[in-house]
C-alpha positions as CSV (number, residue, x, y, z in Angstrom):
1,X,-32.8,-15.0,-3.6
2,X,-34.2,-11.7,-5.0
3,X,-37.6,-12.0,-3.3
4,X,-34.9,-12.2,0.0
5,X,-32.8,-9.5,-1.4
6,X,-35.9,-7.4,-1.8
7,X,-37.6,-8.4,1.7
8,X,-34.0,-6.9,3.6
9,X,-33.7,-4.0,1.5
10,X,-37.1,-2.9,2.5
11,X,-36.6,-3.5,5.9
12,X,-33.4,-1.4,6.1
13,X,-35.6,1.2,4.8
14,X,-38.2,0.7,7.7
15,X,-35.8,-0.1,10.5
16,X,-36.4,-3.1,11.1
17,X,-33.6,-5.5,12.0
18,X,-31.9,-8.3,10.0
19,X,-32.3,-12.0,11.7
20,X,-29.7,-14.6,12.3
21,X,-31.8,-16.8,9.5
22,X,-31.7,-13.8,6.6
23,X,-27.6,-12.9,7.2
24,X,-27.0,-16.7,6.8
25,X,-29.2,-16.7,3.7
26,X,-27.8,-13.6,2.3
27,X,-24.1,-15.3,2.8
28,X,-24.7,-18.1,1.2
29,X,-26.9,-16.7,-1.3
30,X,-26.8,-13.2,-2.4
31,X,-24.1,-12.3,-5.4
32,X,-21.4,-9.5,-4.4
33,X,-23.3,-6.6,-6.3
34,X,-26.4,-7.5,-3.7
35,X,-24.4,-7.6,-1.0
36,X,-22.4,-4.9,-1.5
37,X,-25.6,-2.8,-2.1
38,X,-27.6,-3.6,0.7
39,X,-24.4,-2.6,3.1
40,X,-24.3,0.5,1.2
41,X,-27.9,1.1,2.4
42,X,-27.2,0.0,5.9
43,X,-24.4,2.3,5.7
44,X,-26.3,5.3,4.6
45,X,-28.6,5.7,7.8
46,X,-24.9,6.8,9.9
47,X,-22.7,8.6,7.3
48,X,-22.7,10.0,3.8
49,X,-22.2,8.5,1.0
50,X,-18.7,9.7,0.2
51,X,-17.7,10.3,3.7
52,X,-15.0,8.4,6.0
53,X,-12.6,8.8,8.9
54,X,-9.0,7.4,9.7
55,X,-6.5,7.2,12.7
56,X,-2.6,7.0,12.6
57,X,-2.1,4.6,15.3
58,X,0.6,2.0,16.8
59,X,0.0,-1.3,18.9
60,X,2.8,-1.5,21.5
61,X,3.8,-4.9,22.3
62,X,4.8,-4.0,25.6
63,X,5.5,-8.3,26.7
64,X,5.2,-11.1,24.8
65,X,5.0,-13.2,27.6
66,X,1.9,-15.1,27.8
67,X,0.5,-18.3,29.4
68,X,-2.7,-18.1,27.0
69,X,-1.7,-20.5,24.4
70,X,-3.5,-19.9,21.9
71,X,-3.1,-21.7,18.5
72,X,-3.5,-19.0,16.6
73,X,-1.0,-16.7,17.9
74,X,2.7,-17.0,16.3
75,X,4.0,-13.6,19.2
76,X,3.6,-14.9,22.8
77,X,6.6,-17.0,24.8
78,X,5.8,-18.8,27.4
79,X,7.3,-17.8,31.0
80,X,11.2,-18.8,30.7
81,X,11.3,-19.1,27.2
82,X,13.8,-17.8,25.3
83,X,13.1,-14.8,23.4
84,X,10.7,-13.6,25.5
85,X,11.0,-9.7,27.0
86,X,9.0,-6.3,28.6
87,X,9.3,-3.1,27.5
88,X,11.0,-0.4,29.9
89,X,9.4,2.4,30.1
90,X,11.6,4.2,28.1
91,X,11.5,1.9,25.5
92,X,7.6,2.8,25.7
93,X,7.8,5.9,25.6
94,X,9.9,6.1,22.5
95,X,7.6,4.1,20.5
96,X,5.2,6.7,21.4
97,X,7.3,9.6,20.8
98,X,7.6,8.3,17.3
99,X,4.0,7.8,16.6
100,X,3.4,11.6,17.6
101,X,6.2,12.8,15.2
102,X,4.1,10.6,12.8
103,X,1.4,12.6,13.0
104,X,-1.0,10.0,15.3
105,X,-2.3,10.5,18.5
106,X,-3.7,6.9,19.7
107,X,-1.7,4.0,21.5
108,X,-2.8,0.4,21.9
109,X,-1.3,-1.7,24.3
110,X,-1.6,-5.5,23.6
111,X,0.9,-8.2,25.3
112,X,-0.8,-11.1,26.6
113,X,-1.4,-12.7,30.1
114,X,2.4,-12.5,31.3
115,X,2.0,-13.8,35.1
116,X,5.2,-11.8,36.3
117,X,2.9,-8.4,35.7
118,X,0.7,-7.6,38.6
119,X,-1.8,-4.6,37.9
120,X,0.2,-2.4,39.7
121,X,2.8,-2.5,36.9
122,X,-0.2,-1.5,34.4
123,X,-1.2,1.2,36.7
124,X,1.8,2.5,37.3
125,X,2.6,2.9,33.6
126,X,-0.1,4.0,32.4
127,X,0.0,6.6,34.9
128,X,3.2,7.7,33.7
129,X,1.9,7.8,30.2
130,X,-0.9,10.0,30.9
131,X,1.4,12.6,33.0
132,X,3.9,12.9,30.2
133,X,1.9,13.7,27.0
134,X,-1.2,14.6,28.7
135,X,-3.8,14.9,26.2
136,X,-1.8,14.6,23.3
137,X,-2.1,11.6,23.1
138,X,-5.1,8.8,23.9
139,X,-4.3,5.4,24.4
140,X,-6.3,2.1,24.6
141,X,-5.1,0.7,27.6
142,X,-5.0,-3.5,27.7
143,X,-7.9,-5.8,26.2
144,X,-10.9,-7.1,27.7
145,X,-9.1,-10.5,27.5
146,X,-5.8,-8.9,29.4
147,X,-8.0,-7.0,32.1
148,X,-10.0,-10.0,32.9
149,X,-6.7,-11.8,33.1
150,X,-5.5,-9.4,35.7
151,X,-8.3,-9.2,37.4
152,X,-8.7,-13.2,38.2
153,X,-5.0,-13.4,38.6
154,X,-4.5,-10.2,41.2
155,X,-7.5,-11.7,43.1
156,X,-9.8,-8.7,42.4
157,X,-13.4,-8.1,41.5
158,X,-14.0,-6.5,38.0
159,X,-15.2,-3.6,39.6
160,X,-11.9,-3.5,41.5
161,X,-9.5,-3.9,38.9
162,X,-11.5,-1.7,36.5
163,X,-11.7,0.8,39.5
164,X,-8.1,0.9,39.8
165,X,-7.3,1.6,35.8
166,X,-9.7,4.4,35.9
167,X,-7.9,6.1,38.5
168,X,-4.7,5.3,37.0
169,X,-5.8,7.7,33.9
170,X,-7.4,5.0,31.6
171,X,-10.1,5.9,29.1
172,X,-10.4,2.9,27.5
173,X,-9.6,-1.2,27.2
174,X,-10.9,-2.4,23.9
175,X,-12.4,-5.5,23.1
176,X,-9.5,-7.3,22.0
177,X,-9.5,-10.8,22.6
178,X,-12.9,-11.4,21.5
179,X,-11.8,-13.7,18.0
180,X,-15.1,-15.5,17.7
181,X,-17.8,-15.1,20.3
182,X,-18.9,-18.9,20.7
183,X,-18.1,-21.2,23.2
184,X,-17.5,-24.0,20.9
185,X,-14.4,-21.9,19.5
186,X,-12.7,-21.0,22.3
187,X,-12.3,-24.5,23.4
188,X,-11.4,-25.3,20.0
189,X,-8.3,-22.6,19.8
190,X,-7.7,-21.2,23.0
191,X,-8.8,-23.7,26.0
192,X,-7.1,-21.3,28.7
193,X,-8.6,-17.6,27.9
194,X,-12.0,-17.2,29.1
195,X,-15.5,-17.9,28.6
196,X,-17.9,-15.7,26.3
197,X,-20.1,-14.8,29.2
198,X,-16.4,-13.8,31.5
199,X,-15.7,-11.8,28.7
200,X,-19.0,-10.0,28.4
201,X,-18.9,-9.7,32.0
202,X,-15.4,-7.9,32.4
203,X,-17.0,-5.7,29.0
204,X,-19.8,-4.7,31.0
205,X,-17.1,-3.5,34.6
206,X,-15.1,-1.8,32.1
207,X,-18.2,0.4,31.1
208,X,-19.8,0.5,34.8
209,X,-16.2,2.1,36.1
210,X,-17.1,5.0,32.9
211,X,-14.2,3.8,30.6
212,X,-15.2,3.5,27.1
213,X,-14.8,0.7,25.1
214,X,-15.3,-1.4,21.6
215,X,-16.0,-4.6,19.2
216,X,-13.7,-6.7,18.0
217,X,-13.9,-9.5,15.4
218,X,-11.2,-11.9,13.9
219,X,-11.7,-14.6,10.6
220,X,-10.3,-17.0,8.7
221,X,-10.0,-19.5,11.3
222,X,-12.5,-22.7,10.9
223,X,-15.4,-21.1,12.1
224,X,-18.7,-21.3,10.8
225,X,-20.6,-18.9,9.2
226,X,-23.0,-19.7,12.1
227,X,-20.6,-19.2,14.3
228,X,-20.0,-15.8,12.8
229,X,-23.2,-14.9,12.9
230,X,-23.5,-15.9,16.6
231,X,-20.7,-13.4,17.7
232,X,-22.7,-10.8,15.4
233,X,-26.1,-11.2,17.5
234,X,-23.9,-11.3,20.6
235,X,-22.5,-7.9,19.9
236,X,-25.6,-6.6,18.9
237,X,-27.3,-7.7,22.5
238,X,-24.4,-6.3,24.2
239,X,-24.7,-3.0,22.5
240,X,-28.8,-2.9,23.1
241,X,-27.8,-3.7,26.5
242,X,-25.3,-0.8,27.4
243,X,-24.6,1.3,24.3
244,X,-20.9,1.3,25.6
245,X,-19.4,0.3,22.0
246,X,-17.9,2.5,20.0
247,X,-17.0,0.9,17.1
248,X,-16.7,-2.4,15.2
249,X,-13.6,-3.7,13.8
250,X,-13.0,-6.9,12.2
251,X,-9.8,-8.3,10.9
252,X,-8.5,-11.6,9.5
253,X,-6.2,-14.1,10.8
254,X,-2.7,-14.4,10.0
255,X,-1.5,-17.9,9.8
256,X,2.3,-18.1,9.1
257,X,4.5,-19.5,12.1
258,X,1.5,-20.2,14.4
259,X,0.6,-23.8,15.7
260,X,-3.0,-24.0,14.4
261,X,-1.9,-23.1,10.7
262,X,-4.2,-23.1,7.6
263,X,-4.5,-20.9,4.7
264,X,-5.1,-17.4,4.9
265,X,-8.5,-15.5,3.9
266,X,-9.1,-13.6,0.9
267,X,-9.8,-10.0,0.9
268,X,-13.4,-11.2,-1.3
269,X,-14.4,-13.0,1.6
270,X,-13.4,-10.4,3.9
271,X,-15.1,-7.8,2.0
272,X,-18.2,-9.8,2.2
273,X,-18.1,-10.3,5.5
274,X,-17.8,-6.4,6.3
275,X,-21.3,-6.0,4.7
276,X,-22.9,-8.9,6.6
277,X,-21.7,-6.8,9.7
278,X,-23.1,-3.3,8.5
279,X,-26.1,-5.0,8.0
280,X,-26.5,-6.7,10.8
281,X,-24.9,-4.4,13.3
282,X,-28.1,-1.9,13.3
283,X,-27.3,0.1,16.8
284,X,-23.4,0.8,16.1
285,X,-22.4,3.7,13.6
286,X,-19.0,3.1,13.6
287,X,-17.8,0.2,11.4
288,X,-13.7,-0.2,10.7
289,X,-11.9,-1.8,8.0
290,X,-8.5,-3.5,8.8
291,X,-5.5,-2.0,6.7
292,X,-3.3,-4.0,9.1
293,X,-4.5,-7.3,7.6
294,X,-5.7,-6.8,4.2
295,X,-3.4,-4.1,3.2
296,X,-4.8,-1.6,0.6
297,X,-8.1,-4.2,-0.3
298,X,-9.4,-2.7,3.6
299,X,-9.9,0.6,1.5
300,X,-12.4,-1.3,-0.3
301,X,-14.7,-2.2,2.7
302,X,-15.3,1.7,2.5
303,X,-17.8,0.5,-0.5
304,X,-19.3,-2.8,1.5
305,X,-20.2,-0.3,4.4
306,X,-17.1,0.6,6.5
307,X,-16.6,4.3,7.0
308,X,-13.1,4.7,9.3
309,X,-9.9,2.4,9.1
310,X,-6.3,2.7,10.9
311,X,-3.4,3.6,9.4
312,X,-0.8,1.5,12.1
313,X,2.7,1.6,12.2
314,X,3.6,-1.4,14.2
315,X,1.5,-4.1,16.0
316,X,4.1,-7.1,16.6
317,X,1.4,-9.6,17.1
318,X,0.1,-9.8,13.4
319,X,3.3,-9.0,12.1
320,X,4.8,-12.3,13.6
321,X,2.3,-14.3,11.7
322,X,2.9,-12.4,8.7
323,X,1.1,-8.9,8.1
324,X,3.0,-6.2,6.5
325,X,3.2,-2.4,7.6
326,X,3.1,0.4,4.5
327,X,4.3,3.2,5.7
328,X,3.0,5.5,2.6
329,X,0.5,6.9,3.8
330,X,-0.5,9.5,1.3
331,X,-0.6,6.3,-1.6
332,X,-3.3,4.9,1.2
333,X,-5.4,7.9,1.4
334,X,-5.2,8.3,-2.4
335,X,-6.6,4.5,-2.5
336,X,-9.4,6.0,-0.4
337,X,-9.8,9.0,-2.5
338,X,-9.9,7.1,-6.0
339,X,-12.5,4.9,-4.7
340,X,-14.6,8.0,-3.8
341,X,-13.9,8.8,-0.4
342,X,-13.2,12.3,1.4
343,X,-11.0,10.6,4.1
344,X,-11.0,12.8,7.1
345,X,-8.6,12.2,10.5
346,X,-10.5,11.6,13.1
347,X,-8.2,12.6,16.3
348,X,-8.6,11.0,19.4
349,X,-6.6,12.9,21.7
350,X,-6.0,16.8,21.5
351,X,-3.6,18.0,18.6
352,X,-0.7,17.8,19.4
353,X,1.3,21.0,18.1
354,X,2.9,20.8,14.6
355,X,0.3,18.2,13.7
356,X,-1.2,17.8,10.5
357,X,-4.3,18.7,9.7
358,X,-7.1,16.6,9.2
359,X,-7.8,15.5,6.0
């Protein structure tokens, strides 16, 4: 182990990239210290050692309507069922009219593949959006998941659908609906969402149109640490590919009230797991913790090599299957501080006026 240790630490220090083979050795092998060290290393070559970034941020649920049926999921309705609903639009905007008084600047819009939606009722929103708070406010507009939805369901190209969002004043569509990049588990958990190459391929539109977009991860399910590792060299292709993500985040899954079940992770794996990603993800600078489903223990992934995590004030979908929203902010940033950290907010959007100021 320490001759293995010793061979990835060096290589950091040259450059040279991490293979499949070592991140499998070093997770079933390396102690926490070693781990946590080299992601510390891997870390240093974007950011300083004592510095991180945050966003105040809120996921609006704005259907939970969905014909997905994924097991992991404890949200979505089916079409007809009782309970299920849309968001007006002033119900919308509300939601973001709080998150501004909040202090935040950045919308994510996350609901599922509800067939009664055409694109036009996306466009047409999102339109609205951007004509009422202008740039005081950014928003990340749908999933990859959702916008490849639309685009098979509406009949249209990727290029058409993606063409249309753009036009309609969307920036970006993050790479939600990712989970675990293997075939193998999507047929396991969700047999009617789509394919890892669709997915990559409705990735790759959403950049060729000039929106931005990012990396998602989710754990805890049954997957393999070869599995894990799998959507790890995925992402890393993609991003050597086209350079179009922005950031990584990983999160855990939430098990309560969902079909699949099982016990939920701990935050010693999860940490552990954040420093297999900084290691291995070489070519993106941008690595975030998830407050949302580890709570305070996220501020810990700023010392196993994330530097930028979300403070959220709602996202119905992993509160359904049992995460908790803490409000406190200032206790959170003094978790950060304790531990080191000079957190910094990192706006997306242009301040809005009577904002706070970054910290």
């Amino acid at each position: 182990m320490r001759e293995l240790v010793e061979t990835v630490a060096a290589g950091l220090a040259a450059g040279e990239r991490v293979t499949p083979e070592q991140a499998a050795r070093l997770w079933r092998e390396a102690p926490d210290e070693e781990l946590r060290r080299l992601a510390a290393r891997a870390r240093a070559r974007f950011h300083a050692p004592g510095a991180c970034t945050y966003l105040i941020m809120r996921i609006i649920n704005y259907t939970n309507v969905c014909v997905a049926q994924c097991d992991y999921c404890a949200f979505y309705r089916l079409p007809g069922q009782a309970g299920g609903y849309v968001l007006s639009r002033e119900q919308v905007f509300a939601k973001i009219d709080a998150l501004l008084a909040l202090g935040g600047d950045l919308a994510g819009f996350n609901g599922g593949f509800n067939p009664h939606l055409p694109l036009d009722y996306y466009c047409e929103l999102f339109a609205a959006i951007r004509a009422r708070y202008g740039e005081r406010l950014e928003f990340y507009a749908l999933t990859i998941a959702e916008f490849l939805y639309l685009a098979d369901h509406g009949k249209l190209t990727l290029a058409q659908a993606a063409e249309r969002l753009r036009a309609a004043g969307v920036r970006w569509i993050t790479g939600g609906g990712a989970e675990i990049l293997t075939e193998a588990f999507r047929l396991r958990h969700s047999k009617f969402k789509y394919s890892v190459a669709a997915y990559l391929d409705a990735q790759r539109a959403v950049l060729a149109a000039g929106m931005k977009t990012t990396a998602t991860m989710v754990i805890g399910f049954d997957e393999t640490i070869e599995e894990r590792i799998e959507h790890l060299e995925r992402t890393r292709a993609f991003q050597d590919e086209t350079g179009g993500l922005s950031s990584f985040l990983c999160w855990t899954y939430k098990p309560y009230g969902t079909a699949w079940g099982g016990a939920e992770l701990g935050s010693a794996e999860y940490l552990r797991h954040l420093a297999l990603c900084r290691i291995y993800l070489d070519n993106i600078p941008r690595l975030r913790a998830s407050v949302l489903t580890q709570n305070e223990a996220a501020l810990d992934g700023l010392l196993w090599g994330a530097d930028d995590f979300d403070l959220p004030i709602e996202d119905e979908v992993t509160q359904s299957a049992g995460a908790t929203i803490n409000l406190d902010f200032d206790a959170l940033l003094a978790r950060a501080r304790a531990l080191g950290f000079a957190p910094r907010y990192r706006r997306v959007a242009s301040a809005p006026a009577g904002a706070p100021a970054a910290v």
